[in-house]
Every structure is written in C-alpha cells, then in structure tokens.
DRENLUMNU-675187 format. One line per 3 residues: number of its first residue (from 1); their letters; for each residue x, y, z of C-alpha. Coordinates in Angstrom, 3 decimals. Example, Ala and Ser with C-alpha at 12.3 -4.5 7.8 and 13.67 -1.06 7.14 Angstrom:
REM residues 2
1) AS) 12.300,-4.500,7.800  13.670,-1.060,7.140
END
This chain:
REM residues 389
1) XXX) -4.849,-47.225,28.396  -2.902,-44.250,28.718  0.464,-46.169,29.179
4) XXX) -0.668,-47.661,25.976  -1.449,-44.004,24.383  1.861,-42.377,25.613
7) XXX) 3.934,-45.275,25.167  2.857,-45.515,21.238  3.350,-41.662,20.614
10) XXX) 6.961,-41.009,22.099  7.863,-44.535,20.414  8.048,-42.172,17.155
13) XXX) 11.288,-40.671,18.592  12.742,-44.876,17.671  10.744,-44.432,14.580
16) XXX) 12.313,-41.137,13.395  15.570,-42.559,11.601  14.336,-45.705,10.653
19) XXX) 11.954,-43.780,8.694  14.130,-41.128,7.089  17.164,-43.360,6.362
22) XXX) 14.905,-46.096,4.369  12.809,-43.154,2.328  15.329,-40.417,2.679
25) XXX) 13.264,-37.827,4.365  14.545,-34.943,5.842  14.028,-34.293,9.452
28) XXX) 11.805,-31.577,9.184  9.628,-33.331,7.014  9.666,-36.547,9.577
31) XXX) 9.017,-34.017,12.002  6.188,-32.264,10.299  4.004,-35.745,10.207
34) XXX) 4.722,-35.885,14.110  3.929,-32.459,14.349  0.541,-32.813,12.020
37) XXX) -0.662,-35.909,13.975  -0.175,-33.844,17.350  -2.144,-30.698,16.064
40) XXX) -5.276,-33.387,14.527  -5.439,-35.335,17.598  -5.647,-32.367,19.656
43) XXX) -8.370,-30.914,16.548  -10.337,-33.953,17.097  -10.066,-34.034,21.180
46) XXX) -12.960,-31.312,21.023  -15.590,-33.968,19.204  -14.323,-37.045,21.105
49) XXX) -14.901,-34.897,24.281  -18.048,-33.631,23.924  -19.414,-37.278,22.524
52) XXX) -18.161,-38.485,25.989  -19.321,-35.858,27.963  -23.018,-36.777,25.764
55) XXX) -23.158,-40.163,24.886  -20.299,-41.581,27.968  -16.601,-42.708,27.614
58) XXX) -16.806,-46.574,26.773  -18.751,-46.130,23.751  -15.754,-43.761,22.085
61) XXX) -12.832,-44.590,24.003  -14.106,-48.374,22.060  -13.726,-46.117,18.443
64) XXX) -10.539,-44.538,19.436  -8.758,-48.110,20.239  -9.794,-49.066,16.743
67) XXX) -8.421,-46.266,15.233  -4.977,-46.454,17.109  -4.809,-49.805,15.799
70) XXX) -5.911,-48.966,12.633  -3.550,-46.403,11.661  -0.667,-48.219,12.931
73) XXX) -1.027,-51.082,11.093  -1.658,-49.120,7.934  1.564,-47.518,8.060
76) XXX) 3.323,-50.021,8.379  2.183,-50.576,4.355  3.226,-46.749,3.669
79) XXX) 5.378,-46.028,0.142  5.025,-42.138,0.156  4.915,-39.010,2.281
82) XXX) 1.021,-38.556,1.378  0.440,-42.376,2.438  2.029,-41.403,5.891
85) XXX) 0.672,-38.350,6.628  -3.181,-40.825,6.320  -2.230,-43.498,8.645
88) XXX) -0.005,-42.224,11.198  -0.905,-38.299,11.190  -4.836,-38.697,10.643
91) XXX) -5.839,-42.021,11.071  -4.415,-43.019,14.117  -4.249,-39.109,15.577
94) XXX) -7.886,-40.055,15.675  -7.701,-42.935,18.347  -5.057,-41.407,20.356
97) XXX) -7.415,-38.352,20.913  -9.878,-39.215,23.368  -7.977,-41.143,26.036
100) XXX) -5.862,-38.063,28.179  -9.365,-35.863,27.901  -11.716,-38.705,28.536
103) XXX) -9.476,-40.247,31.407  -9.138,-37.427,32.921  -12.682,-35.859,32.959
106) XXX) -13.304,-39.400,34.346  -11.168,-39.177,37.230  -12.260,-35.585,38.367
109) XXX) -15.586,-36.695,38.499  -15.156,-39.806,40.127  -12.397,-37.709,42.737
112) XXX) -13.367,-34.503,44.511  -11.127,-34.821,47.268  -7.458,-35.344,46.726
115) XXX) -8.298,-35.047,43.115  -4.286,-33.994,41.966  -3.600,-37.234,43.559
118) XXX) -5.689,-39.524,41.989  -4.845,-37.658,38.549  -1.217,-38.047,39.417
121) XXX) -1.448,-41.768,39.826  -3.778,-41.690,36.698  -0.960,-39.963,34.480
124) XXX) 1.540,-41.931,35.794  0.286,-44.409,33.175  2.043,-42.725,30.805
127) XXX) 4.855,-42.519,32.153  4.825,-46.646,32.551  4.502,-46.575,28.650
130) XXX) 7.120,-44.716,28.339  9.985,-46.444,30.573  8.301,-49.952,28.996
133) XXX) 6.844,-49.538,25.457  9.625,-47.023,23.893  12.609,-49.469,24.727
136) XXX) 10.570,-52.841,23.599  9.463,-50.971,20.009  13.062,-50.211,19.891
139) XXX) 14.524,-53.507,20.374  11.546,-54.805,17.835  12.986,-52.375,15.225
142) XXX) 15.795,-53.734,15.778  14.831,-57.801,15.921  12.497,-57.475,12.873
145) XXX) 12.409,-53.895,10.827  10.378,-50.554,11.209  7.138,-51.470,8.678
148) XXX) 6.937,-54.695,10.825  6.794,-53.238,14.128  4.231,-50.929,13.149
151) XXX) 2.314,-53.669,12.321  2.820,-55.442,15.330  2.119,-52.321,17.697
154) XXX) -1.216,-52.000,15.693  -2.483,-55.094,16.027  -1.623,-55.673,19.959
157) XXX) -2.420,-52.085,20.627  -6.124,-51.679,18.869  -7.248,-55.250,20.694
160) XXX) -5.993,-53.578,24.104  -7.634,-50.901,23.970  -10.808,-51.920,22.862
163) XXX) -10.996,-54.583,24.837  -10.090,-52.426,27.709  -12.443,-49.705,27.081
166) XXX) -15.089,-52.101,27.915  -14.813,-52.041,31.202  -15.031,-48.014,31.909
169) XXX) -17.590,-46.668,33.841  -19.015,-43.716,34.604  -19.244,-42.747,38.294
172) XXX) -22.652,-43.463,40.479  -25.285,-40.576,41.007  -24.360,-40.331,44.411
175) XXX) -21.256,-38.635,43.560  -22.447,-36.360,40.892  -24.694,-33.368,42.145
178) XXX) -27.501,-31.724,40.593  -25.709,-30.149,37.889  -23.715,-32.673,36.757
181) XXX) -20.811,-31.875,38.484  -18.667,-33.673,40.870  -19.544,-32.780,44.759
184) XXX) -18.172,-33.505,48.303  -15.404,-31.096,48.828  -17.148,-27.726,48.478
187) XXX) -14.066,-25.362,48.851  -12.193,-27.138,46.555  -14.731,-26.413,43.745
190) XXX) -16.934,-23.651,45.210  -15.026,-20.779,42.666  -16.356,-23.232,39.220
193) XXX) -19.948,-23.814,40.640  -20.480,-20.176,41.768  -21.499,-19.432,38.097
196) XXX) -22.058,-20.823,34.455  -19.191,-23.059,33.313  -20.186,-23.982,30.124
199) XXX) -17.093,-24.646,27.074  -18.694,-21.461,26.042  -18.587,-18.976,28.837
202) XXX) -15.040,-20.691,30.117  -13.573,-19.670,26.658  -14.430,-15.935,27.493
205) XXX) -12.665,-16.064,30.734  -9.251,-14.575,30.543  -7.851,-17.381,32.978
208) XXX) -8.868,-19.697,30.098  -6.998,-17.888,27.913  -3.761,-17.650,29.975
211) XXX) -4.128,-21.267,30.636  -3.860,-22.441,27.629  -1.117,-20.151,26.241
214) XXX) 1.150,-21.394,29.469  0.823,-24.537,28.220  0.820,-24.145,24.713
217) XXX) 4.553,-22.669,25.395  4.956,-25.105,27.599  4.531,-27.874,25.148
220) XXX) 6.651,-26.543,22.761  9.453,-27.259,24.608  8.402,-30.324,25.859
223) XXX) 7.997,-32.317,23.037  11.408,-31.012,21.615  13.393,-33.011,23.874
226) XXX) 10.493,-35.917,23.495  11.063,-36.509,19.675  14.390,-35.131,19.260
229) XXX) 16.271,-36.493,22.117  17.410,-40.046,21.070  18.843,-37.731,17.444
232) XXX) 20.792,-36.215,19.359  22.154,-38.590,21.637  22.850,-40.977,18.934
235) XXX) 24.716,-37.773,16.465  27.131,-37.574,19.008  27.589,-40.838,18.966
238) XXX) 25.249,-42.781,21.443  24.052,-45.976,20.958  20.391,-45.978,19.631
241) XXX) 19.733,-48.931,22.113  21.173,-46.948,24.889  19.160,-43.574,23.329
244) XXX) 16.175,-44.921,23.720  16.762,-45.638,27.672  16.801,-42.055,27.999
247) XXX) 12.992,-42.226,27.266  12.799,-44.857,29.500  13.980,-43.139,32.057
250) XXX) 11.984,-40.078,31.655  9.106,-42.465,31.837  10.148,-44.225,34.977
253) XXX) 11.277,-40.850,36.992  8.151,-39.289,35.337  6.195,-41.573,37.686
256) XXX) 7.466,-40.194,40.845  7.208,-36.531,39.282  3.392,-37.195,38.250
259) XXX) 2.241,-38.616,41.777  4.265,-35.864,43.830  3.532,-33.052,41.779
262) XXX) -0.485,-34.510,41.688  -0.532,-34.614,45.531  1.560,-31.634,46.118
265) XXX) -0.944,-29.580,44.005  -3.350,-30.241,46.641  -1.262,-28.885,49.465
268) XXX) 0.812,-26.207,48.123  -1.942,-24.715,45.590  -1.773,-25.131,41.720
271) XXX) -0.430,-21.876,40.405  2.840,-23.070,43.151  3.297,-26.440,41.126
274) XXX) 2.945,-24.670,37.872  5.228,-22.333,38.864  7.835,-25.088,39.940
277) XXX) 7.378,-27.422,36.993  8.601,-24.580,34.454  11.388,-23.886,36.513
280) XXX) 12.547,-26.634,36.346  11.813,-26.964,31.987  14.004,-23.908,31.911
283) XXX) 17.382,-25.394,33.662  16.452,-29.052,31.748  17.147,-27.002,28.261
286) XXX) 20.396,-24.997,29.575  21.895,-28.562,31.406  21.058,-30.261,28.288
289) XXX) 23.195,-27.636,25.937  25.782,-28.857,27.656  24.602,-32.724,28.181
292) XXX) 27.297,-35.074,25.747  28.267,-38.170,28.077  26.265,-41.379,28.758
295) XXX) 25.899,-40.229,32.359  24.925,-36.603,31.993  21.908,-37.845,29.400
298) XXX) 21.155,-39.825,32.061  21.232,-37.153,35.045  19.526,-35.003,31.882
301) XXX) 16.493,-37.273,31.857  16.002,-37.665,35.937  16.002,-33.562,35.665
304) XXX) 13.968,-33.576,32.834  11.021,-35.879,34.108  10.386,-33.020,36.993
307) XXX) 8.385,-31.001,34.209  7.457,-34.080,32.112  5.859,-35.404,34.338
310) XXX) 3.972,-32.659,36.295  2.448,-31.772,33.143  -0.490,-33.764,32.975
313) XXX) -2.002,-33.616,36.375  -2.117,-29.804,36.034  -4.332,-28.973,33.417
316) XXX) -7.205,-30.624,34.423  -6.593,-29.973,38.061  -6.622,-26.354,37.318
319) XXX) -10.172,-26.713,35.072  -11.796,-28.934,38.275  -11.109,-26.226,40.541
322) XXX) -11.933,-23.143,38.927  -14.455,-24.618,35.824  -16.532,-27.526,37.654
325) XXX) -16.600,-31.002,36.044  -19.947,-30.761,33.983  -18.085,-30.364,30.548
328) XXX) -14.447,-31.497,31.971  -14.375,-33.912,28.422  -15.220,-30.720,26.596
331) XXX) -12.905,-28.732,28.017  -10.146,-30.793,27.954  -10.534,-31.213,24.285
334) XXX) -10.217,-27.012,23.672  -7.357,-26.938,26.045  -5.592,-29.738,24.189
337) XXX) -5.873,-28.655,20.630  -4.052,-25.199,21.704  -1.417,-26.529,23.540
340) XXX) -1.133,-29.218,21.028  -0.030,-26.422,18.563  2.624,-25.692,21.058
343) XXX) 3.625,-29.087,20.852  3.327,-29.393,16.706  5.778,-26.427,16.217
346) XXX) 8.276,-27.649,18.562  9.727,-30.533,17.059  8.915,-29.327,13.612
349) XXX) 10.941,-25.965,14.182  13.818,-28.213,15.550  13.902,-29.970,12.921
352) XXX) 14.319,-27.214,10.377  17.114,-25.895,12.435  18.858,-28.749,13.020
355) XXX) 18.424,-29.349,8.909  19.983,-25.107,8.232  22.549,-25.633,10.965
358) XXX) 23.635,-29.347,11.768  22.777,-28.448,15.326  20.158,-28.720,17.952
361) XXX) 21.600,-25.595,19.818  19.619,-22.789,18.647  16.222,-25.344,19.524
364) XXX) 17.662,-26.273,23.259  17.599,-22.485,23.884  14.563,-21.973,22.024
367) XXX) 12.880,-24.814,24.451  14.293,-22.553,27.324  12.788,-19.207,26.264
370) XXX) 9.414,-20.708,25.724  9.553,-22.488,29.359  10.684,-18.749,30.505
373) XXX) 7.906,-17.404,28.728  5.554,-19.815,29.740  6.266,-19.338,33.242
376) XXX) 5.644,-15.501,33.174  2.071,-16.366,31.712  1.861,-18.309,35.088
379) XXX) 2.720,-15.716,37.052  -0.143,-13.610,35.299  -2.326,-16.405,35.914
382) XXX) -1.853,-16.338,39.623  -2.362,-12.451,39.591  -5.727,-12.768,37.890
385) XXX) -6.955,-15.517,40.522  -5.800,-13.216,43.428  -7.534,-10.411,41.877
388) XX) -10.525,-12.281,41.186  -10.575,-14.129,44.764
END
C-alpha cells in the first residue's frame, strides 16, 4: 500500500510537462497544485489518524483507497486549473493521507523491539513504488497520453487499495499493555510512558516542536529534487524516458537507505541517524549544482537516496521512543501536516524561480541551506534530550 501511495505521488514529476505543455501552465502554477495536494493531505492526516487510532485502520485506510482512486480518475476529465486543483489536490490528497501515519502507527505497535527495523522494511515500500510505478506511468504517458493514464492509475490503484486494506489488522492484546501502548522492550520506551503522552501534552513539549521544524526544513528540500528533478534533467537535454530512471533509482537505492538507516537507528541512537541523513541532503544539493551528464544524474540519485530514504523510518521512530504508541496515528498526522508545509513550499518556490530566472540554481542551494538548517535544529534536538535525560 505504501509502494502504491509513494509510487502515485512522485509519478507527478512524469506528469508535470505533460500537463503544462497541453494547457500551457506555468511551472509554478503546476507546482502550486503539487504543493496544495501535499499541504491537504498532510491537513487531513490529523482526522484520518485519530479515526484510526478510534475506530481502527481497515475501516479508513478502505475510504482512503477510494479516494486515491477517485481523484485520479477524475482528473484525468480536468479542462481548467479550478477542475485540477478538486481531483488531484483535494480529492485524491484525501486517500493518500492516511496510509504513511496509519502504517506506521501500525508497525510501532505491532514492533517494540527492533522497531527502526521493521519501519525500515515497512518504508521501503515506497521506495519499490518509486523504482517500479514512476517509470511504468511514464512509459504509459508515453504509449497512450496523460488524461488516459490518470485514468488508468485510478482505476487499478483505488481497487488495490481497497481491496488490500481488507486484510489489516490490528495487533493482539498480548502485545499492547494497559495503556494502550506497545510493551516488551521497557528501555526502549520507558522516557514516553514515564508521563502523559497525549497529542495534547506532546504538542507542548519543545522536542515536539524541534521535531517537526527539522523536518519541515527537511522536506523542503526533499521534495525539490522529487518533483523537479526529471525538469531539469530533461532542460539540459535528457531524455524524459531516461529522466524518469533517475526516480527509479532513487526508489531502488532508497530501499537499502530505508532498511540500514531503520536498523542502524536502533544501534547508533536516533538523533546519530538524523544527524547523518542531513548530511548527506546538504552535499546531494551542492553535487547536484554541478550534476549535467547521464552518469553524474545517476551517481546524483545513488547519493541522493541516503536522505530519501532515511526519512521515513525516523519520524515515527523518534515519537515511539520518546511519546509511547497510544496516539502514534494522531501524532503522526500533526507531525505530517507541518512538515508537509515544508514540502508544499519547496517545489512551489522552485518553480517560481526557475519561471524569474530560467534556472534551478538559486533552488539547489536553497535545498542546501534548508538541509543545513535543518540539521542545526537536530543538533538542538539532541541537546534538549541530553538535558532532559
């Protein structure tokens, strides 16, 4: 399900100048819808996550596969801006909200020990959808034309997932302890069940706070190179087919990235593989100012899937440790409409620029500032921890 949910929202980037050449949009304003479906789906992650964490995850994850479907298919019948912003940045927003939060809420409490791994191997999904689904939507552009495809990634997409969310389950009592929370490995979570960790009292927590403004920074450069890669590959004069394996191989290195990173988190401590995965955002950006053969896109996209891909394990990893698991859904909504915004302006600022200037320049060293800036919240982060004990 996630392959599916990743797979469908970086296939945008083979979507992006289909859809301005054939209604003549600017690429801010494609950018803006990409942007505005990012910022609702991380809006409505809060709702979808708490109904999971109340009512359990089959019963919405069920919704949000209609929805995907939905709102693909729709657009595929858009004639305006207005018409677009509906389907793809509402509509189908919706459905692709409540499968990262819900997945991973279910995995923490199913996991208590090695819990990065098993979120590692469970975000590795995406990166499958990414080295598979990007490249085939690509190709079906290409065979057929971008309102069919959309149709065509609707309808397969919406019966996969609801189908699939059928057979989710929660995990048995045995695991779960009297709160609600996930037990078995009691230093691993002693620090979230030493006190009250409702969404509530969490949000008044300064580490919280510094959380989700690391990430928030740390999305905006990711999702930079994520929509506005294959542009700039093919401006210089790349073949779209061969832009789009860029993607791919993001998504396949990704893999490696998301189970090492996961498993490493467990041995050399969180704030460590935070620390590591911005580093390596930071020299991504300045190698990829200076990125213009097949080959160095190519040795771009292995360095670039470091970060990618460490991403996702980290965020709830962090919340399991140091918030408990009894509103992980919750939680993982809040953190994911913040860093969402982070991930909105990104793209949407790179497109203006490239629109005033012709270049992607001034955005590549944007996308490094905000990985430098996100990594000094991280350091504060790992202060406050220490200092807190």
């Amino acid at each position: 399900m996630l392959a599916v949910t990743y797979g469908l929202m970086y296939s945008y980037s083979v979507f992006f100048k289909p859809l301005a050449d054939y209604f003549q949009w600017d690429r801010a304003t494609v950018s803006l819808v990409y942007s505005a479906s990012l910022v609702i789906r991380g809006a409505v992650s809060i709702g979808t996550g708490y109904l999971a964490d109340r009512f359990g995850a089959a019963r919405i994850m069920v919704a949000c596969g209609f929805f995907i479907g939905l709102g693909l298919a729709l657009s595929s019948q858009v004639q305006t801006l207005w018409q677009f912003f509906l389907t793809y940045a509402v509509i189908e927003a919706i459905g692709l909200s409540g499968t990262f939060g819900i997945g991973t809420a279910m995995i923490s409490r199913w996991f208590t020990k090695n819990r990065g791994l098993a979120l590692g191997i469970f975000a590795s999904g995406s990166g499958l959808g990414t080295l598979f689904i990007v490249p085939g939507v690509e190709r079906l552009i290409d065979s057929v034309d971008w309102s069919q495809a959309f149709l065509i990634c609707g309808l397969a997409s919406g019966v996969f997932m609801m189908a699939a969310a059928f057979l989710l389950r929660p995990p048995p009592a045995s695991i779960l302890n009297i709160s609600g929370s996930a037990g078995g490995d009691a230093g691993q979570d002693a620090a979230a069940r030493a006190g009250d960790t409702t969404p509530g009292r969490s949000l008044r927590d300064p580490r919280m706070l510094l959380l989700m403004a690391a990430f928030l920074t740390y999305f905006f450069g990711i999702q930079i190179v994520m929509v506005h890669l294959v542009n700039h590959a093919t401006d210089i004069g790349i073949n779209p087919l061969v832009a789009a394996t860029f993607i791919s191989v993001i998504g396949a290195v990704s893999i490696a990235s998301r189970l090492s990173i996961g498993a490493g988190a467990d041995r050399m401590g969180i704030h460590n593989s935070l620390i590591l995965t911005r580093v390596f955002l930071i020299v991504s950006f300045v190698f990829l100012l200076f990125t213009r053969s097949v080959w160095s896109f190519y040795l771009f996209a292995v360095l670039f899937s470091i970060p990618y891909g460490g991403e996702i394990p980290q965020i709830p990893l962090y919340i399991g440790k140091y918030f408990g698991t009894k509103s992980m859904a919750t939680l993982m909504g809040l953190n994911l409409f913040v860093i969402t915004v982070g991930g909105a302006l990104g793209p949407w600022i790179t497109g203006n620029i490239f629109d005033n200037t012709g270049s992607y320049r001034a955005a590549f060293i944007a996308g490094a500032f905000s990985g430098a800036l996100s990594l000094a919240l991280v350091l504060v982060l790992k202060r406050k921890n220490r200092d807190i004990g």
